[in-house]
C-alpha positions in Angstrom: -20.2 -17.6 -2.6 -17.0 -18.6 -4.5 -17.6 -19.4 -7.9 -15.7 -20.7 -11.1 -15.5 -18.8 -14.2 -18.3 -18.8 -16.2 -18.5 -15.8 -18.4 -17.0 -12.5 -18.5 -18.4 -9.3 -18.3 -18.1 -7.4 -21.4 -16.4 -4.0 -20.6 -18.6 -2.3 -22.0 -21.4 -2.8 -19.9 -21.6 -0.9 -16.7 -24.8 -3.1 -14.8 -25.2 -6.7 -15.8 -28.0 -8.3 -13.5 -28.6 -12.3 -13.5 -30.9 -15.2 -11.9 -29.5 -17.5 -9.9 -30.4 -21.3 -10.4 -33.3 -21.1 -7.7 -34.4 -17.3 -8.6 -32.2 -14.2 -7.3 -30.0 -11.6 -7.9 -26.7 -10.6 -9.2 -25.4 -7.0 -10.0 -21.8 -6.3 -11.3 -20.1 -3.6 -11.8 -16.8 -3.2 -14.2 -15.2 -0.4 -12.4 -14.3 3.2 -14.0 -16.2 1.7 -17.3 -19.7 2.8 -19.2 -23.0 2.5 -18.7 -25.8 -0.5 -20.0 -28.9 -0.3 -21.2 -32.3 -2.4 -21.5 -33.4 -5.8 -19.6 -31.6 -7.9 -17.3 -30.5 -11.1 -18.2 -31.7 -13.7 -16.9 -29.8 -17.7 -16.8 -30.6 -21.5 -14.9 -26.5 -21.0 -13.7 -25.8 -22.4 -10.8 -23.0 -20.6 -10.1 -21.6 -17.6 -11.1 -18.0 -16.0 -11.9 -16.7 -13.5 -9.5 -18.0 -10.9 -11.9 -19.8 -9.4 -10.1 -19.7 -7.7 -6.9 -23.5 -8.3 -5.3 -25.3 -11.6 -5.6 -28.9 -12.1 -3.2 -30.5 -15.5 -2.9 -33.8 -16.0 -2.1 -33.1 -16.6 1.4 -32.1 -12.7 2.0 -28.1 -13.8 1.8 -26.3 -11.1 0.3 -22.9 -12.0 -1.4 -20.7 -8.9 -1.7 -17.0 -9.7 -3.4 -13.9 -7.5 -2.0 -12.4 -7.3 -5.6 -8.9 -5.6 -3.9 -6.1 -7.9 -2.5 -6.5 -7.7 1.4 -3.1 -7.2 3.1 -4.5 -5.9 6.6 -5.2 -2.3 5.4 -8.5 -3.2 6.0 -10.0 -3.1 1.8 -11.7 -6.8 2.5 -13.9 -4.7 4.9 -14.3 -1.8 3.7 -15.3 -2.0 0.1 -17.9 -4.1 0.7 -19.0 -1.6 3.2 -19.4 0.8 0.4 -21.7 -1.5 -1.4 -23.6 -2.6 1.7 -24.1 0.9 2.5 -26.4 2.2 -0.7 -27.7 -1.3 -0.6 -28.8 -0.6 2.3 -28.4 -4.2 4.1 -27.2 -5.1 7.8 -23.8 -5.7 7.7 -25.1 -9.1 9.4 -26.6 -10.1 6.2 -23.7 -9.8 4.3 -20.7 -12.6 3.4 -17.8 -11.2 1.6 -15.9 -13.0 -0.7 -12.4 -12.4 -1.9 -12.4 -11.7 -5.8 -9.9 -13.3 -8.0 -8.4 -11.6 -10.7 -11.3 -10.6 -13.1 -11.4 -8.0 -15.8 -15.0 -7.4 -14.8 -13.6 -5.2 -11.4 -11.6 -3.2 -13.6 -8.1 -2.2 -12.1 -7.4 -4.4 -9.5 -4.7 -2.9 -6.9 -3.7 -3.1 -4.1 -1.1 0.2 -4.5 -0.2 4.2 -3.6 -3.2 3.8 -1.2 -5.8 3.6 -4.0 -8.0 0.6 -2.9 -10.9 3.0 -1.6 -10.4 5.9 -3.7 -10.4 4.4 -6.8 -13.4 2.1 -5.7 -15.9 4.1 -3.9 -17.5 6.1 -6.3 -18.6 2.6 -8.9 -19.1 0.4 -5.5 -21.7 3.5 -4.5 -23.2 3.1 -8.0 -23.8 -1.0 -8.1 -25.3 -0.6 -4.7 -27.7 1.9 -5.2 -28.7 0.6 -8.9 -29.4 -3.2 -6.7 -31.7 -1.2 -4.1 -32.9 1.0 -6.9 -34.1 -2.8 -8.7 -35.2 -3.8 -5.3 -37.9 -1.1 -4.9 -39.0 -0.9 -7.9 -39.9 -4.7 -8.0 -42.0 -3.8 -4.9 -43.5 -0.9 -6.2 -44.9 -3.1 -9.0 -45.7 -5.9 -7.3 -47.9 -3.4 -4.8 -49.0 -1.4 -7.6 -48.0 1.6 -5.7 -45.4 4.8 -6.9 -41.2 3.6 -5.9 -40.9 6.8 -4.3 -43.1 6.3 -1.6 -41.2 3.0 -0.8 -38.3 2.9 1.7 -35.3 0.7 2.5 -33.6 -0.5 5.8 -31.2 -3.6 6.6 -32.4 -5.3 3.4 -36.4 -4.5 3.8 -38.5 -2.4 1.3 -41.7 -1.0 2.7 -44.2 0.8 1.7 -45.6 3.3 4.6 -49.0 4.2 3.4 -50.0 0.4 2.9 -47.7 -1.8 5.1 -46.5 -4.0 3.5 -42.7 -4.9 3.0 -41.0 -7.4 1.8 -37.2 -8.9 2.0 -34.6 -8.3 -0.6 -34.3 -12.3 -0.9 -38.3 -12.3 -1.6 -37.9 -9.6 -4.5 -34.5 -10.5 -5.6 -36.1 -12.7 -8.4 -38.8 -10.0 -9.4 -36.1 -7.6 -10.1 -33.8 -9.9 -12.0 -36.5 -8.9 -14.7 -36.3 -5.2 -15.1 -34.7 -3.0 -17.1 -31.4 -2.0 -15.6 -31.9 2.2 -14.7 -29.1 4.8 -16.2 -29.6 6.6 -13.3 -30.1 6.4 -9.5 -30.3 8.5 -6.6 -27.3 8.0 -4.2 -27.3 8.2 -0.5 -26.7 11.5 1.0 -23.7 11.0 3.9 -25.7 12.5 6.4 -28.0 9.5 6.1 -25.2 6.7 6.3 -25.8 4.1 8.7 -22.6 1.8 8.6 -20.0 4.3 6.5 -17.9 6.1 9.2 -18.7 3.4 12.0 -16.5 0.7 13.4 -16.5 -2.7 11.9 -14.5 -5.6 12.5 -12.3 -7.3 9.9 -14.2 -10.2 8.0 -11.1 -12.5 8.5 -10.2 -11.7 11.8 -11.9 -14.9 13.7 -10.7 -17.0 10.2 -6.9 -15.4 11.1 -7.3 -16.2 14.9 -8.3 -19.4 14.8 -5.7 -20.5 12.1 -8.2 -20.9 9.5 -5.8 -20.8 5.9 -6.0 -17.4 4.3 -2.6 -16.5 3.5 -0.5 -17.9 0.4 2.0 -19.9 2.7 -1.5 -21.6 3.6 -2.5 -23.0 0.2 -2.1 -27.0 -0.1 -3.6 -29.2 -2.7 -3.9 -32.9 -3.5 -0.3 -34.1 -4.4 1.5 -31.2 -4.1 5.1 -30.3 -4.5 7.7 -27.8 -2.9 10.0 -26.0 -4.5 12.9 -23.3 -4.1 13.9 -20.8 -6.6 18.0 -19.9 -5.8 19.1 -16.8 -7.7 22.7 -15.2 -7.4 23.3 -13.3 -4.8 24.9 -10.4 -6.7 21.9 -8.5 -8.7 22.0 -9.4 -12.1 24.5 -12.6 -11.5 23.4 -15.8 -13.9 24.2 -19.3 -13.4 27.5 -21.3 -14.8 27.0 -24.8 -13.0 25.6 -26.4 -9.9 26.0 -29.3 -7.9 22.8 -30.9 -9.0 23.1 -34.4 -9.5 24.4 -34.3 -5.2 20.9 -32.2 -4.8 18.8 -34.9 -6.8 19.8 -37.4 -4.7 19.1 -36.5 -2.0 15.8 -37.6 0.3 12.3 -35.6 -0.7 14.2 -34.1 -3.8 12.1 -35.2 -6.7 14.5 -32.9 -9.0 16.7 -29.9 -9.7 17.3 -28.1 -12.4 18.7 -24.7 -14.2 16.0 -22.0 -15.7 17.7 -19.5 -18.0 16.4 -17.5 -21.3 13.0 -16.8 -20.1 12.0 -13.4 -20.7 11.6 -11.7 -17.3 13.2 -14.4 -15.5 16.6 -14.3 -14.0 18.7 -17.3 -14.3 18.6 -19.3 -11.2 18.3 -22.9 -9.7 14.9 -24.8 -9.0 14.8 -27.4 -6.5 11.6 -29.8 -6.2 10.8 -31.5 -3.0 8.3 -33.8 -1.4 8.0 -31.1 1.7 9.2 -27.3 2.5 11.5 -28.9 4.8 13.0 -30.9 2.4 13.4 -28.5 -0.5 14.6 -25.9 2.4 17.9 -28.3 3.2 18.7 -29.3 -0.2 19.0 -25.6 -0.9 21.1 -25.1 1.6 23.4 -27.8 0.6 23.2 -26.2 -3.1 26.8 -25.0 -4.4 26.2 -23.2 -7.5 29.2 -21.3 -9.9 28.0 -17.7 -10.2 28.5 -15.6 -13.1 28.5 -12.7 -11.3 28.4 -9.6 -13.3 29.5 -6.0 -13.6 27.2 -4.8 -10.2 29.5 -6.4 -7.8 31.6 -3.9 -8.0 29.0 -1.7 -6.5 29.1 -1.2 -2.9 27.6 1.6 -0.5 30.8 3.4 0.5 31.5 4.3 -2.8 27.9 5.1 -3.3 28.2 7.6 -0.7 31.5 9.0 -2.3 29.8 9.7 -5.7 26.5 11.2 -4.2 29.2 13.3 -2.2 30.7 14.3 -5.8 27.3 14.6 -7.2 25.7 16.4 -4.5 28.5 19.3 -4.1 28.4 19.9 -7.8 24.8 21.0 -8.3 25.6 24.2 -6.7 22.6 26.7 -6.1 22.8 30.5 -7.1 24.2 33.0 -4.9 22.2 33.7 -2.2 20.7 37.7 -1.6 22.7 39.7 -0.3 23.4 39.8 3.3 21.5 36.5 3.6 22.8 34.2 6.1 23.4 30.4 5.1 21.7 27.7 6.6 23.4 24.3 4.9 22.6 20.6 5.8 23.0 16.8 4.7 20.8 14.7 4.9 20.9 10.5 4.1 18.4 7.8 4.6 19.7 4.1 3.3 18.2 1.3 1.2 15.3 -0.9 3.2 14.0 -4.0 2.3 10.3 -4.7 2.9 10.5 -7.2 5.4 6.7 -8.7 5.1 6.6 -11.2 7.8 5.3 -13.8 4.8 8.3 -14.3 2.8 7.2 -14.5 -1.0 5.4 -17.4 -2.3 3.0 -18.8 -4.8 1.4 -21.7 -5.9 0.9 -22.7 -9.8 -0.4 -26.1 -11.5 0.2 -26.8 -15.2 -3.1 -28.2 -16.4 -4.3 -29.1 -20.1 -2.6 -25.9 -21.5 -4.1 -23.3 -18.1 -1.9 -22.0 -15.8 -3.7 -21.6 -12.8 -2.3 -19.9 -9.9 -2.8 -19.0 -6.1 -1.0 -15.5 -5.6 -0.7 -13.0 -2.7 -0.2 -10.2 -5.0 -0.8 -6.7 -4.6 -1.3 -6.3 -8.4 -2.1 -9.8 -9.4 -2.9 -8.5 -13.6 1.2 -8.0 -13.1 1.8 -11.9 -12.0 -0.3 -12.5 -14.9 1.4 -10.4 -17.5 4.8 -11.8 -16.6 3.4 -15.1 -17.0 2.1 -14.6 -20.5 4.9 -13.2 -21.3 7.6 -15.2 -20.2 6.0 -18.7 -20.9 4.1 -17.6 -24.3 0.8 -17.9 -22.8 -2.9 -16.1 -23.3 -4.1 -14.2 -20.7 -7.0 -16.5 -20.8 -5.1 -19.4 -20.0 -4.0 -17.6 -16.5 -6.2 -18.1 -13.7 -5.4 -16.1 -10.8 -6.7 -16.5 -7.5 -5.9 -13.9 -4.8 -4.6 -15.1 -1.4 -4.3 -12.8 1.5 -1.0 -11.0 2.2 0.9 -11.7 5.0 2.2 -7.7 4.6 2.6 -6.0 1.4 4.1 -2.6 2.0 4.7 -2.3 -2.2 6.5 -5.5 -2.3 4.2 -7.6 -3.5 3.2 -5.2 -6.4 6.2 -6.8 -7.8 5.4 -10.3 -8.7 8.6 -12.5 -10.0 7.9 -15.1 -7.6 4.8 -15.8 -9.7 6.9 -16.4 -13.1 9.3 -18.3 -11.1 6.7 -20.9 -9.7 5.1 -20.9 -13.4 8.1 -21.7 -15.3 8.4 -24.2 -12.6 5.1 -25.6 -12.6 5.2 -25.8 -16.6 8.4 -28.9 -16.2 5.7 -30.8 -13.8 2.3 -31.0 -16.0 -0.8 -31.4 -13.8 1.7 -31.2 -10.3 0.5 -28.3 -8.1 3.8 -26.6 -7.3 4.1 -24.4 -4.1 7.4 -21.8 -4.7 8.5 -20.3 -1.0 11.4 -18.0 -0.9 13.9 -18.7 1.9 13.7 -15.7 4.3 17.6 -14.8 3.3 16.0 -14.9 -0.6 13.4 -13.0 0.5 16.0 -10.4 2.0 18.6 -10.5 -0.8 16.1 -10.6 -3.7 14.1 -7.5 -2.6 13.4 -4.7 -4.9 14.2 -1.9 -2.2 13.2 1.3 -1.0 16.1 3.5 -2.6 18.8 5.3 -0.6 18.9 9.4 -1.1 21.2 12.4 -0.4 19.9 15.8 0.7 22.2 18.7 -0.4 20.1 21.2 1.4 20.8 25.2 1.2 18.8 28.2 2.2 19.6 31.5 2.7 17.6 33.5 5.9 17.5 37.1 5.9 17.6 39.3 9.0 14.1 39.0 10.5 14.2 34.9 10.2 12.2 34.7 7.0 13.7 31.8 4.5 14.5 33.8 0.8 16.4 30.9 -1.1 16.1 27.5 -0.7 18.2 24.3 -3.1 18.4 20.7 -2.3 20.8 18.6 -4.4 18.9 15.3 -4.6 21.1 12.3 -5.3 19.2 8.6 -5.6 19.6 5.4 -7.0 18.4 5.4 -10.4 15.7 3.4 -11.5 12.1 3.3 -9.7 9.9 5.9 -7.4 10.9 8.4 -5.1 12.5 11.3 -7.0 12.4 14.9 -5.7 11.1 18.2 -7.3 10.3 21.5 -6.1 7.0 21.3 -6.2 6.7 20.0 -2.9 6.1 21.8 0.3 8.3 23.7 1.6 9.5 24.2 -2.1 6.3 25.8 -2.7 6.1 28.3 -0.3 9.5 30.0 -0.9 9.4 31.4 -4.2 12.5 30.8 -6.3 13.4 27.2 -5.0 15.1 24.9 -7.1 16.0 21.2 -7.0 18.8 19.2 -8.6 18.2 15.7 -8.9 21.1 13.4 -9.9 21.2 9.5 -10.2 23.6 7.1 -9.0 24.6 4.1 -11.5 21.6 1.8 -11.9 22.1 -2.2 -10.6 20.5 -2.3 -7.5 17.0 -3.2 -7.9 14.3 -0.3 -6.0 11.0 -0.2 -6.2 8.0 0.8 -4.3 8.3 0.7 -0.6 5.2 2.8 1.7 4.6 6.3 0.8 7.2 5.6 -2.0 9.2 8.9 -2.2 7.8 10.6 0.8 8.8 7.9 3.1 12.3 9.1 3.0 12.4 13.0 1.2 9.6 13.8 3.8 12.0 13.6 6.7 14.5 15.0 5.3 12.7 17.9 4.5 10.7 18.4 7.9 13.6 17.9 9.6 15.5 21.1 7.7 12.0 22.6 8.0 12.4 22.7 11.5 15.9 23.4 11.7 15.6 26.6 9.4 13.3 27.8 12.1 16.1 27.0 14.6 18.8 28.7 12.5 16.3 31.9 12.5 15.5 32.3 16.2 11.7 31.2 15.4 9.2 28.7 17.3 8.6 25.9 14.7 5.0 25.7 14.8 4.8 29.5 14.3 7.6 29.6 11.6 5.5 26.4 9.8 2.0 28.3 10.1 4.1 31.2 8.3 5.1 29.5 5.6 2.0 27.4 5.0 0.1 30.9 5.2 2.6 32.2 2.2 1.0 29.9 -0.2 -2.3 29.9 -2.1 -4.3 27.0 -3.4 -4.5 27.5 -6.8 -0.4 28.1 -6.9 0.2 25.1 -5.3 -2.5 23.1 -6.8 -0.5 24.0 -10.3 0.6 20.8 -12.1 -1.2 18.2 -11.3 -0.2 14.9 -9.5 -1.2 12.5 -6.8 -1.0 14.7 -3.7 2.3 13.2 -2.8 4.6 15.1 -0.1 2.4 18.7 -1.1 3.0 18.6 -4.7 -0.3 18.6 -7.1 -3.4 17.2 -6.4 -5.2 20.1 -5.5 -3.1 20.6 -2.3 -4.9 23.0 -0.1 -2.5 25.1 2.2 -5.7 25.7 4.8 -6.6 21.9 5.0 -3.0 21.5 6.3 -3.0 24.4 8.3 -5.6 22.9 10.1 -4.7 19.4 10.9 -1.1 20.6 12.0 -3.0 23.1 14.8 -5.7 20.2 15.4 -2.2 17.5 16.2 -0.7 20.6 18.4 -3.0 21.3 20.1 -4.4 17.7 21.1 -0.5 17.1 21.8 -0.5 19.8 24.4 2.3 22.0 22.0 4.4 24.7 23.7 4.5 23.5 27.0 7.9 23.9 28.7 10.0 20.5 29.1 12.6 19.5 31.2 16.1 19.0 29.7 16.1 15.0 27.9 12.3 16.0 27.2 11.0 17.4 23.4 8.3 17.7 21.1 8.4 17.8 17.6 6.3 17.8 15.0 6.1 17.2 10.8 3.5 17.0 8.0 2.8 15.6 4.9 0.4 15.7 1.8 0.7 12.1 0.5 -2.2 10.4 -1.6 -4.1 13.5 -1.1 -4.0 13.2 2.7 -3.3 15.5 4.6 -1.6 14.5 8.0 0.5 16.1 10.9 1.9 14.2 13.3 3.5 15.9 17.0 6.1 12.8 18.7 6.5 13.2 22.6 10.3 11.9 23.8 12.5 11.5 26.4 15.8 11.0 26.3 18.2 9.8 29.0 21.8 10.9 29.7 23.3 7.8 28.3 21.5 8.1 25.1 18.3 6.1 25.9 15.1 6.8 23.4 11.8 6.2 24.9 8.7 7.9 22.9 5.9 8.5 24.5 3.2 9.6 22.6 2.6 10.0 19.3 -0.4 12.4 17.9 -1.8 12.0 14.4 -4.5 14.2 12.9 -5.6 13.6 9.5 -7.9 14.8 6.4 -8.5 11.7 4.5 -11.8 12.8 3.2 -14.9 10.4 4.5 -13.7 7.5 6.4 -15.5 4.3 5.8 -14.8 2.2 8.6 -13.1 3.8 11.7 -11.4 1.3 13.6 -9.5 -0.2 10.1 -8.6 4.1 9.9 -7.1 3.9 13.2 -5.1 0.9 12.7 -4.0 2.1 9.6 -2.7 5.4 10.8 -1.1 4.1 13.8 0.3 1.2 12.1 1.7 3.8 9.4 3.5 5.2 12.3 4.7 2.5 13.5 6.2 1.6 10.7 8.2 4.7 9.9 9.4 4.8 13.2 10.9 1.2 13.1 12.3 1.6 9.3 13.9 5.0 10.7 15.1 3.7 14.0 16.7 0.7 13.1 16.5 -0.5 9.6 18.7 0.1 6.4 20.1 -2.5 3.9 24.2 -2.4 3.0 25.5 -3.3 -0.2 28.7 -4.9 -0.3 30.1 -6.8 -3.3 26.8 -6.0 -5.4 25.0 -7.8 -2.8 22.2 -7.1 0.0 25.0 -7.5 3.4 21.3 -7.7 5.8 19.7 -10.8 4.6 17.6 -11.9 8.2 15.9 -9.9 10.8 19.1 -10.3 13.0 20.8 -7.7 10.8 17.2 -5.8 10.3 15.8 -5.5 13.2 11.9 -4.1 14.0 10.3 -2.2 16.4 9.4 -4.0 19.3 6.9 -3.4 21.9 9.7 -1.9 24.3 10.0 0.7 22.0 6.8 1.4 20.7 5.1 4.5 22.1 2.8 4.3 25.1 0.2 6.0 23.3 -0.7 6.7 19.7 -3.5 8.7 19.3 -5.1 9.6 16.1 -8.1 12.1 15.5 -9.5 12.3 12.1 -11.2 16.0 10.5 -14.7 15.0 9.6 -15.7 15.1 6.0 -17.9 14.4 3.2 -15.8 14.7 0.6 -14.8 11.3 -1.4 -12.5 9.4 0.5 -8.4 9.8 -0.3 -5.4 7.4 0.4 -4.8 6.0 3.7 -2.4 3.2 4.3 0.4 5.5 3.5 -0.1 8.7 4.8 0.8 8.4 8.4 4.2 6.7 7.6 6.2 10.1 6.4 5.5 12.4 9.2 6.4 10.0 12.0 10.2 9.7 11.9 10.7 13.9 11.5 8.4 14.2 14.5 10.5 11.7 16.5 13.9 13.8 15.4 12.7 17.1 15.7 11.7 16.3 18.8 15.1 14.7 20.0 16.4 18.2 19.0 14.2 19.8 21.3 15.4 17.2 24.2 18.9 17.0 23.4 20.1 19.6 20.7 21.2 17.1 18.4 20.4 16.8 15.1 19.7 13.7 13.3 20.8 14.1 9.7 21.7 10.0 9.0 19.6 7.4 9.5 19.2 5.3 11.0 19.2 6.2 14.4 20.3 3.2 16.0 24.0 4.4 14.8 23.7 8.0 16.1 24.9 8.7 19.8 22.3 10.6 21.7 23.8 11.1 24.8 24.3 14.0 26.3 25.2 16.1 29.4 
């Protein structure tokens, strides 16, 4: 099913339908775009561009293309399900191709948990205008009315008379007919595969070793290469040792790359093997203009955000209110991805064509063109699958580096791997933040002022507003955001924003509740009850942390008493024992998440049990929804228990998994259980989502064991012990 490229689809056109060589079908789809009218078209091509997303041979094979990068959220799977679904095929029938970057699919991203959302609604239509073809080449062929034919697992029949006949059999028929403006779409009550549990369509290929990944892509005389950047952000390069690095065995050269727009200066070393360009950069010595940002460091980060925090002073609180005040700071975290960065490019006759595990690979491709002067036509980019994204690899400067790379070695195919210490130091991270919370409670426990002085990095996601829950349900909050100096590079890391301004608001949540004498659940339900939709729905956005996006105070109402209540809230512990609990509105989710702990005497941290329930609108394949979730939590927790990334001298101080350690099975939960709220409403983000609540559930609930309060993370440094 993999094709070259051929022909593009114009943008214009919605439904473009084509013969293959022997007879058969092909139905695109350019996604969020117009409608097309008249014939099909029909062509002697052999093959076709991944331009569109259904192709059916004669032989009742039905090619579906995943046009989303795949990074084990599942979207290789699950898009095509969409299709498969109004198409109305066996999943059986169906081989799934990875697309490569085409204009034809429209916006292809892998980001803010959008793969599904923004994709379900045209996927729905190019299934259902193919079936819609499909019976109506029956219905002439039988000389009988379309509506009196039916559809199942790639079958149209016709009741009255008996006869049926394979999608493969008609595919050539209905190459022929006018494309329709309009079809009937399924109803989800009569869903067969949407909503059940389907296996990954590279999980036997990922078992067995079969190459997926980026790391895995080898071609006929390939080279290897490193890409060495200065350590301190911003740093360029005054000299090297390069004549010692050329001659050294496997180096077939080594040489500077500066002045290319988007490209920091660096060093690039060309080997006959990884291995080989690995040690040579290891024996690199390289004279470092360094730069004004090493003299940033995180101490005195923390001193200005102290200076900048104190001065945003909220107005005087109502009289006889009592004060509740708090500080909260998470640090900066890389993303980790167990695949360091890589790509693979090959300068060829004027075409850059490239192999890139890329989030966002129209970004790779923009930096391209723009930094080597080249056409977007003259960029091929074929999507690899991720060996973990997380946001990372929406960023794509290992793809310029490998190009400008590629373009000193015409028709060499040049694989770029970052050293994991690059891949550490070279990160664009998930931004530290300061929380200069203060609320005022009056004297029956009910919150009447509430301020946070917010203090980031600036530069990239993750800023804070008051139009967030809590925020939103205490009338007359405010928020002051202040920046710290920009030089450290941030960007988009999970749940970008929520990820850390989520636990540092449930956590004060819960300990305003505390502070007032109230049970948290009840004191939660109370505020949630204070809002109304249309107030909090005021504004607009994506549904992130409660803010916009149509947030609906009752949806989240009921998933937090659905997670307490399958948690078994409110029953009495023993002393080292808690529950805690904390929500979230992210990508128009809405989950609640109660963490089960126990902590010994000597400090000790064992969770038990985690419960997730979640409004994500219709799920499209359970068992990816489940992994998702847990693996969401999972996530949070590690980042939150043990993770955060010093700067000293400018530089990233954490630059292996020694110094940033994950969650390991020891200390993952015994049980993570996640119950979804069934829906038919379109389907929202949900590789995100689970991530913010998990780490407030986990320290609101060592409160309840222990009666400390975590207010720094992470929580590897704090001393839980007590007596």
């Amino acid at each position: 099913m993999n094709a070259t490229s051929a022909s593009a689809l114009d943008r214009r056109h919605f439904i473009k339908i084509s013969a293959l060589a022997g007879g058969g079908l092909m139905v695109g789809t350019a996604l969020g775009l117009g409608s097309a009218t008249g014939r099909a078209q029909t062509t002697a091509a052999a093959k076709f561009a991944p331009n569109a997303f259904i192709t059916i041979s004669p032989e009742g094979v039905v090619g579906l293309i995943a046009p989303n990068s795949e990074m084990g959220q599942g979207a290789k799977t699950a898009l095509p399900m969409i299709i498969a679904e109004e198409l109305d095929v066996a999943w059986t029938q169906v081989v799934v191709t990875q697309g490569d970057l085409n204009p034809a699919y429209g916006r292809q991203f892998a980001v803010g948990s959008q793969s599904t959302p923004s994709n379900f609604a045209p996927l729905r239509q190019a299934g259902a205008t193919a079936r819609a073809l499909l019976v109506e080449a029956a219905a002439k062929e039988w000389n009988v009315p379309a509506a009196e034919c039916t559809t199942v697992a790639g079958v149209v029949s016709h009741g009255a008379s008996g006869r049926r006949a394979t999608y493969g059999e008609l595919a050539t028929a209905a190459a022929q007919l006018p494309v329709p403006t309009n079809v009937r779409l399924k109803e989800p009550k009569d869903f067969k595969l949407i909503g059940t549990r389907v296996p990954g369509v590279d999980n036997r290929a990922i078992v067995t070793g079969r190459p997926l990944f980026g790391l895995d892509q080898k071609l006929p005389g390939m080279v290897y290469a490193t890409y060495t950047k200065c350590p301190v952000f911003g740093g360029k390069v005054i000299d090297a040792n390069l004549a010692e690095i050329k001659g050294r065995t496997g180096v077939r050269d080594a040489f500077i790359l500066s002045g290319i727009e988007g490209l920091p200066s660096g060093v690039a070393i060309v080997a006959d093997s990884t291995w080989s360009a690995i040690s040579a950069t290891k024996a690199l010595r390289v004279q470092w203009d360094e730069g004004s940002v090493v003299s940033q460091n995180s101490e005195d980060m923390a001193k200005q955000a102290e200076t900048l925090g104190r001065a945003a002073a909220p107005a005087p609180l109502p009289t006889g209110a009592k004060l509740v005040e708090a500080v909260y700071h998470y640090p900066f975290l890389a993303h980790a991805t167990l695949e360091p960065q890589n790509c693979t490019a090959l300068w060829k006759d004027g075409v850059m064509e490239m192999w890139a595990p890329s989030q966002i690979p129209g970004s790779g491709q923009r930096l391209v063109t723009t930094g080597l002067g080249l056409q977007p036509k003259d960029v091929i980019v074929h999507v690899t699958r991720l060996g973990g994204g997380f946001g990372r690899r929406g960023s794509n400067e290992f793809s310029l580096e490998v190009a400008a790379i590629a373009q000193r070695l015409p028709g060499i195919p040049v694989k770029l791997t970052w050293l994991r210490e690059q891949d550490f130091a070279h990160d664009n991270y998930r931004s530290n933040g300061w929380h200069y919370f203060s609320a005022g409670l009056d004297a029956a426990g009910k919150v009447v002022a509430l301020h946070d002085s917010f203090v980031k990095m600036q530069g990239g996601p993750g800023d804070m507003t008051a139009g967030a829950f809590p925020f939103t349900a205490i009338p007359g909050s405010t928020v002051k955001s202040s920046k710290l100096p920009p030089g450290i590079p941030t960007g988009y890391w999970r749940a970008p924003g929520d990820n850390g301004n989520t636990w540092a608001t449930q956590c004060f949540v819960d300990e305003l509740a505390h502070a007032a004498g109230r049970e948290p659940l009840t004191f939660t339900l109370e505020l949630l009850g204070a809002m109304n939709a249309p107030a909090a729905a005021e504004g607009g956005g994506r549904g992130r942390g409660g803010r916009g996006g149509g947030f609906d105070p009752a949806k989240m109402v009921h998933v937090l008493k659905l997670a307490t209540e399958k948690a078994g809230w409110g029953q009495k512990r023993p002393r080292g024992e808690g529950q805690g609990f904390a929500l979230t509105f992210t990508n128009n989710a809405y989950v609640a998440i109660v963490a089960d702990v126990v902590v010994s005497r000597d400090g000790g941290l064992t969770i038990r049990k985690l419960t997730a329930a979640v409004d994500a609108g219709l799920i499209i394949n359970l068992s990816s929804a489940e992994s998702q979730v847990q693996g969401a939590m999972l996530d949070g927790i590690s980042a939150a228990w043990f993770q955060k990334i010093t700067i000293k001298r400018g530089a990233a101080a954490e630059t292996n998994f020694p110094d940033y350690p994950q969650l390991r099975i020891n200390h993952a939960p015994l049980v993570a259980d996640v119950h979804f709220v069934p829906s038919t409403s379109a389907p929202t983000g949900l590789g995100e989502p689970g991530l913010p609540p998990a780490a407030p559930a986990v320290c609101n609930a060592i409160f309840a064991a222990t009666g400390k309060r975590i207010r720094t993370l992470p929580l590897v440094g704090e001393n839980l012990a007590w007596t």
